[in-house]
C-alpha positions in Angstrom: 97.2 76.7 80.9 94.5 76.3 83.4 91.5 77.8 81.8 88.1 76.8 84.1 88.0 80.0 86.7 88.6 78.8 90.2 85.6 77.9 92.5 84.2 80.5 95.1 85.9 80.8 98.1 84.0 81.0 101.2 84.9 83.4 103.9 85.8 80.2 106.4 87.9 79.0 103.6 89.9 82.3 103.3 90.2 83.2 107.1 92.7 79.7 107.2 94.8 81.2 104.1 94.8 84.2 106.0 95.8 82.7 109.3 98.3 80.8 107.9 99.8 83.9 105.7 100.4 85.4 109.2 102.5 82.8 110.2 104.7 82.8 106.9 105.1 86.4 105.9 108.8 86.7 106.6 111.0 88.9 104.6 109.5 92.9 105.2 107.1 94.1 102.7 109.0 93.0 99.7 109.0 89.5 101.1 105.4 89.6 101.9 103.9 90.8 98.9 106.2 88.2 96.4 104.3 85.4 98.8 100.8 86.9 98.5 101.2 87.3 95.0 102.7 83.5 94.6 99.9 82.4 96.8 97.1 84.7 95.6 97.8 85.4 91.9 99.8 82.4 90.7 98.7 79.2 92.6 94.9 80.4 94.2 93.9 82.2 91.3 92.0 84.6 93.3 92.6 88.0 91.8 94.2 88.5 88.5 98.0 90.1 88.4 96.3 93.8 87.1 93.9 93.8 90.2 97.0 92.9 92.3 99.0 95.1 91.4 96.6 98.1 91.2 95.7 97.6 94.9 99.5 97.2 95.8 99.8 100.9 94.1 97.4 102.2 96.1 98.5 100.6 99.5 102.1 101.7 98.8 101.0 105.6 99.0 99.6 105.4 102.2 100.8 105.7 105.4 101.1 102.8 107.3 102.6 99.2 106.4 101.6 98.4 103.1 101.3 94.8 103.2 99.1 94.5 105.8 96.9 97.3 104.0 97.4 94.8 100.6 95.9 91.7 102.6 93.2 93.9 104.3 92.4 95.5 100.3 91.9 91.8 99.5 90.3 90.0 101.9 87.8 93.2 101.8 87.3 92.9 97.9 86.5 89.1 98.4 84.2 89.0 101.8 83.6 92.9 102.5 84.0 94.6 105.8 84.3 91.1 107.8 86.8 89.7 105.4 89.1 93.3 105.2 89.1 92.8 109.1 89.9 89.2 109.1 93.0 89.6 106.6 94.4 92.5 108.2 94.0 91.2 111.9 95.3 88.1 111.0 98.3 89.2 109.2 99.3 91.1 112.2 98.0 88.9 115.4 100.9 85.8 114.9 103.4 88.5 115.1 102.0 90.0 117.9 102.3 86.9 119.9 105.8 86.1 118.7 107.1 88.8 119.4 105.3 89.1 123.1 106.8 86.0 124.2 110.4 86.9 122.2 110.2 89.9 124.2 109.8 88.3 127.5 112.2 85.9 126.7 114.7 89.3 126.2 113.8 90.9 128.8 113.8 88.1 132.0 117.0 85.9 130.2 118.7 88.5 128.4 120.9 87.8 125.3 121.5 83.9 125.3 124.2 82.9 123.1 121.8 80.4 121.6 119.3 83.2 120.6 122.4 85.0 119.2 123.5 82.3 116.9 120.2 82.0 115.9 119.8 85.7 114.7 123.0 85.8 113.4 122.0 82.9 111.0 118.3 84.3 110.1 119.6 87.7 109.5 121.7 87.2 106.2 118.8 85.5 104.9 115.8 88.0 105.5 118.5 90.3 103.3 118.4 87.7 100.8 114.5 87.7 101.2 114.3 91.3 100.2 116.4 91.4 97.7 115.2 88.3 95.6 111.5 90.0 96.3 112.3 93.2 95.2 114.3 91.5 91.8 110.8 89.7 91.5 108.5 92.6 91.6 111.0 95.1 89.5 111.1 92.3 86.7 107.1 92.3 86.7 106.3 96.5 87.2 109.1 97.8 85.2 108.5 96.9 81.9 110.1 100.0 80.0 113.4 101.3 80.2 111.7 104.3 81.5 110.1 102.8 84.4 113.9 101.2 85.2 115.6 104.5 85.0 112.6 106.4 87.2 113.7 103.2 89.8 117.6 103.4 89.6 116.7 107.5 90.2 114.4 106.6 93.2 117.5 104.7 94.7 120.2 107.2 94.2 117.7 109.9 95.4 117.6 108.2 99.0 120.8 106.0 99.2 123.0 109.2 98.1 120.6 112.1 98.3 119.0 110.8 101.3 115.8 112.3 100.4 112.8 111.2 102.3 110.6 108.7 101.3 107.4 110.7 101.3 109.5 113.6 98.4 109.9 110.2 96.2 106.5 109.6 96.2 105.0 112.5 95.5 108.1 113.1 92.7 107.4 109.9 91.2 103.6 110.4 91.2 104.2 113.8 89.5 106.6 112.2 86.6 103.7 109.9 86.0 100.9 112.7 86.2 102.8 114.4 83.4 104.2 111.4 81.4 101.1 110.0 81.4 99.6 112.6 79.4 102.5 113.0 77.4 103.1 109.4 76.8 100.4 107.3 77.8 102.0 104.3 76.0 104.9 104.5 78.8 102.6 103.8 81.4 99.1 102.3 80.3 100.5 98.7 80.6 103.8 99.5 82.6 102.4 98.5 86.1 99.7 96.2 84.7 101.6 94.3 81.4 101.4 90.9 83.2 97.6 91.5 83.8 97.0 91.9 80.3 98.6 89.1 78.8 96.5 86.1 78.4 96.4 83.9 82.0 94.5 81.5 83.5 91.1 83.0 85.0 90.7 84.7 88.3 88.4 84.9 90.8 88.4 88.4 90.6 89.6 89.0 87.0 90.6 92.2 84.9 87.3 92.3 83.8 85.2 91.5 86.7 83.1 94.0 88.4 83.9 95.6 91.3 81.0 93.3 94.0 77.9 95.4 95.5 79.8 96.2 98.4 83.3 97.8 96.7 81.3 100.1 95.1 81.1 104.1 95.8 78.7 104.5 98.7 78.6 107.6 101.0 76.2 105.9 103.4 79.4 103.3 103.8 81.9 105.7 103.5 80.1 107.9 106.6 79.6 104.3 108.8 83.4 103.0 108.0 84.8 106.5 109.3 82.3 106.7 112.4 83.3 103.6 113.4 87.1 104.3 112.9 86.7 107.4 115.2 84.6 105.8 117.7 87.1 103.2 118.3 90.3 105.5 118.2 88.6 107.7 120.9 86.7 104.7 122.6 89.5 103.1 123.1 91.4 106.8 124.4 88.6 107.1 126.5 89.0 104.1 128.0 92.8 104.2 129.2 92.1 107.6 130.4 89.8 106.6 132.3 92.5 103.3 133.8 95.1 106.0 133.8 94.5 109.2 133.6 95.9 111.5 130.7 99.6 111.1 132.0 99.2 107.5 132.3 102.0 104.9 130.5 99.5 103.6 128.1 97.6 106.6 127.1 101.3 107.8 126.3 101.8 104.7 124.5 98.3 105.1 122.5 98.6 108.7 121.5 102.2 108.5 120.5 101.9 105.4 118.2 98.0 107.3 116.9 100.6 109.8 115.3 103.1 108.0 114.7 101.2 105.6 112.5 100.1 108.6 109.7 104.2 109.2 109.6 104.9 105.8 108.0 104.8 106.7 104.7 107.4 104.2 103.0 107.1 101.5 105.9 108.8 100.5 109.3 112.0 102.1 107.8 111.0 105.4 107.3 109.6 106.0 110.8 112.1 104.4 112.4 113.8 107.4 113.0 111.7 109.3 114.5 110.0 106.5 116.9 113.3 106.0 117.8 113.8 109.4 118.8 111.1 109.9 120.9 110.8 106.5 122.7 114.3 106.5 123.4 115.2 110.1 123.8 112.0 112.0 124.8 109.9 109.6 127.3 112.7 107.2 128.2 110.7 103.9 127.4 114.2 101.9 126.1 117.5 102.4 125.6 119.0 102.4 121.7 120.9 99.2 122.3 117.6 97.5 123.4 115.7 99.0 120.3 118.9 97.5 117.7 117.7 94.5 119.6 114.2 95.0 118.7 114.8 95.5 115.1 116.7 92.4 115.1 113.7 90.3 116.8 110.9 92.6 113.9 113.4 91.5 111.0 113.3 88.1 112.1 109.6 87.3 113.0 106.6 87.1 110.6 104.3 89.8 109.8 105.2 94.0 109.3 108.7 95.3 110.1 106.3 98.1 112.0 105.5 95.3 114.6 108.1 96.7 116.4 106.1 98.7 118.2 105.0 95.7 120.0 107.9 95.4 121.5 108.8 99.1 122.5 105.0 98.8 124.5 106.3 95.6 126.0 109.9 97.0 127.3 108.0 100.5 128.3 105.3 98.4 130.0 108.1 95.7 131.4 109.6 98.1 134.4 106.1 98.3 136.1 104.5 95.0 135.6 104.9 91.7 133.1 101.6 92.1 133.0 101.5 96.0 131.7 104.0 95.0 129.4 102.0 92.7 127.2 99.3 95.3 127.8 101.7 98.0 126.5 102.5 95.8 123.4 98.5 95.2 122.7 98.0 98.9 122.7 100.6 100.0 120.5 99.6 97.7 118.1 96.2 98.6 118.2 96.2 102.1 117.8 99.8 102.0 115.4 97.2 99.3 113.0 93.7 101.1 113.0 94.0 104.1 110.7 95.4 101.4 108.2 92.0 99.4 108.6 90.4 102.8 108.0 92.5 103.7 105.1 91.2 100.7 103.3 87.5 100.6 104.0 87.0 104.1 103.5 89.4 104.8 100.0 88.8 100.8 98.7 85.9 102.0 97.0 86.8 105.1 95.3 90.1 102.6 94.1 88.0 99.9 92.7 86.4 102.8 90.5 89.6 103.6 88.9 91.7 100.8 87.9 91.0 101.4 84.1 91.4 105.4 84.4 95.0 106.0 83.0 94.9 109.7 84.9 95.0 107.7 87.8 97.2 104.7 87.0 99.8 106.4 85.6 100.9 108.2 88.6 100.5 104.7 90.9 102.5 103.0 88.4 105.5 105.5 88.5 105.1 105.4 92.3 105.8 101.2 91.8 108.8 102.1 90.0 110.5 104.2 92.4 109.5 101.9 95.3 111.1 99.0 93.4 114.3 101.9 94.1 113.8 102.3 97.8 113.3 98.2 98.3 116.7 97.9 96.9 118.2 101.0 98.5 116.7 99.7 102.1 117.9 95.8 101.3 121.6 97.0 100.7 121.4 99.0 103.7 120.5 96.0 105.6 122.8 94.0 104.4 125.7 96.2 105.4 124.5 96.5 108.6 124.7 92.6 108.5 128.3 92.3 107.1 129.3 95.6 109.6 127.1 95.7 112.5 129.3 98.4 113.9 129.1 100.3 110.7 130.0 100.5 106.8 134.5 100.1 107.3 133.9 100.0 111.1 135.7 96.3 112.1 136.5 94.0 110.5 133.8 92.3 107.9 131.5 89.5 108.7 132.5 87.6 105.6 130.6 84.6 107.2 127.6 86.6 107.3 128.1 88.1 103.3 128.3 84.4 101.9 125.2 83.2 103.8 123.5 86.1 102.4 125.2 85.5 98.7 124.2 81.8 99.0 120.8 82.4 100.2 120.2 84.8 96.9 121.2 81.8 94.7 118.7 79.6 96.7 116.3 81.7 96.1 116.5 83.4 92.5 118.3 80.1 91.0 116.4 77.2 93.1 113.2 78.9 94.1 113.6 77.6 97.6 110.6 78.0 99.6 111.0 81.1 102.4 110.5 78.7 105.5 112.9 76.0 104.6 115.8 78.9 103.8 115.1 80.7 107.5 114.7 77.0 109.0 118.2 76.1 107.1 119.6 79.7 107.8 119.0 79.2 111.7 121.1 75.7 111.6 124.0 77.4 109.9 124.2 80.0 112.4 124.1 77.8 115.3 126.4 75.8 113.9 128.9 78.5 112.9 128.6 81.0 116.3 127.3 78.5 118.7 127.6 74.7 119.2 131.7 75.0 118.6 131.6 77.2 121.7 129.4 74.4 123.6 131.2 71.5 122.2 
């Protein structure tokens, strides 16, 4: 074991990791936090597996995509405002431009077969992503037989019960609330047991203090909300003023303002209801075009929520190319800016907690039934991969199930790397639905 503590890190030196995490965080949120905490914990040493995790607990209650808040929480405890901006922009901005140019590429040339292949291929293996992530981070959080029965009851609760995501949390966060008084030992080192066994040194360590600027200030607090305000109704002001209040992007702004304090347990949870109201209330897409946008969010980097980028870019699309990418900017923008807010403004009251079992027991029962909902939300993928007519509907893809299966083993057994399997994953689709059609 490594014992010298890594050297600083300068904020140029973190805005290329952060650049380049944009363009690999395949795999939803499960995916993405298994490759920050590879990258972050294990091989960069630059915040200990307690502090990581501690963070994660608080990103996972808020609304909002949780990785992207994780990234922000990081780069923010490591460079301050500048660096939370940087990480959190960065995260989202390679995805944006994916999926502006995949969309335009759906929208003027329809559904190639060669794009279908290709889906078809990366699909089983963003299943296997999730899955291997979520067997990753359950092995690490649940570290009682308590913690793994509070997760197997967060999956029956919405595979079965189909309870919503946000009556997990606040049920889990009650069981730890009380079992943390009760039993302190079931949850003082449940989250955190990796963090206090003896490791290599961190940048930011159990032990280190919080820096000057992730400390309690209401001065801060006051200037990080202002600004959060000023740009939300800035940037209002602003396509009102293009548009009037009836125009397509003000629409855009204000729905995706509103929708982005309802994603409380990610892209999946909201789904739904954005779904409802895009498709059925103002008429921006049909369903079949937002299946297809799914498809494109599962398959690019970044958060699974990024599909809002494309349902701006199809509502924008019947007017103008030009609106379109306009329409995709803007429902990223406002969908991401209450997450940036989230962090700046709660960061610090966080950072003042992370030894205060009243506080970390609750956070580290909500882990446990989110390691539940991963899995719950994997399988359901995966059957919509296998059936994508529906669970019995059709026959089954058993292509598609083995791909998946195989995947798993590459990843749980062999430790592939999360590029090479997509890259790899891609070939055997074209080479199972496409080239014996060309050839």
């Amino acid at each position: 074991m490594d014992l010298s503590p890594p050297a600083p890190v300068s904020f140029r030196e973190a805005l290329k990791f952060w650049w380049k995490l944009g363009w690999i965080s395949f795999g939803g949120p499960a995916g993405q936090i298994a490759i920050m905490h590879e990258e972050l914990v294990t091989r960069r040493r630059w915040i200990s597996e307690k502090r990581f995790l501690h963070a994660l607990n608080y990103c996972m209650v808020l609304p909002g995509p949780e990785a992207q808040q994780l990234a922000t929480y990081i780069g923010w405890l490591m460079h301050g405002t500048r660096g939370g901006i940087a990480a959190g922009a960065l995260f989202v901005l390679p995805s944006l431009f994916i999926l502006i140019a995949l969309s335009w590429l759906y929208m003027a040339y329809g559904h190639l077969p060669v794009l279908t292949a290709l889906l078809w291929g990366i699909k089983p293996a963003v299943v296997a992503i999730v899955l291997a992530a979520a067997w990753r981070i359950g092995k690490r959080a649940l570290k009682n037989r308590w913690l793994w029965a509070l997760a197997g009851l967060s999956f029956l609760a919405i595979a079965w019960l189909r309870l919503p995501f946000p009556a997990i949390v606040l049920g889990a966060a009650a069981i730890g609330l009380v079992g943390g008084h009760l039993r302190p030992d079931l949850f003082r080192g449940a989250g955190h047991a990796i963090g206090t066994a003896p490791h290599a040194p961190a940048l930011i360590d159990d032990a280190t203090p919080p820096p000057a600027h992730a400390r309690p200030d209401r001065g801060a607090l006051r200037r990080h909300l202002l600004a959060g305000l000023g740009l939300f109704a800035g940037g209002l002001a602003l396509l009102w003023l293009l548009q009037g209040s009836s125009g397509l992007l003000t629409d855009i702004a204000l729905f995706f303002s509103k929708a982005a304090l309802l994603t409380f347990g990610g892209a999946y949870a909201v789904l739904p209801y954005v779904t409802q109201a895009t498709v059925g209330y103002y008429g921006w897409l049909t369903i079949q075009q937002m299946m297809d946008g799914l498809a494109l969010g599962e398959t690019t980097p970044g958060p699974l929520i990024m599909i809002v980028a494309f349902v701006g870019f199809v509502a924008g699309w019947a007017q103008d190319p030009l609106w379109a990418v306009a329409g995709a900017c803007v429902a990223t923008f406002f969908t991401f800016l209450p997450s940036f807010v989230f962090i700046l403004v709660g960061g610090p009251l966080v950072e003042a907690t992370h030894d205060e079992l009243r506080l970390v027991a609750p956070l580290t029962a909500i882990t446990a039934a989110v390691v539940g909902v991963i899995v719950s939300l994997a399988l359901f993928f995966g059957v919509h991969v296998v059936w994508p007519a529906g669970l019995g509907t059709g026959p089954a893809d058993w292509p598609a199930l083995a791909l998946a299966a195989m995947a798993l083993v590459a990843l749980v057994r062999y430790e592939a790397g999360i590029m090479r399997l997509l890259a790899a994953s891609a070939v055997a689709g074209l080479s199972w639905q496409w080239l014996p059609g060309v050839l």
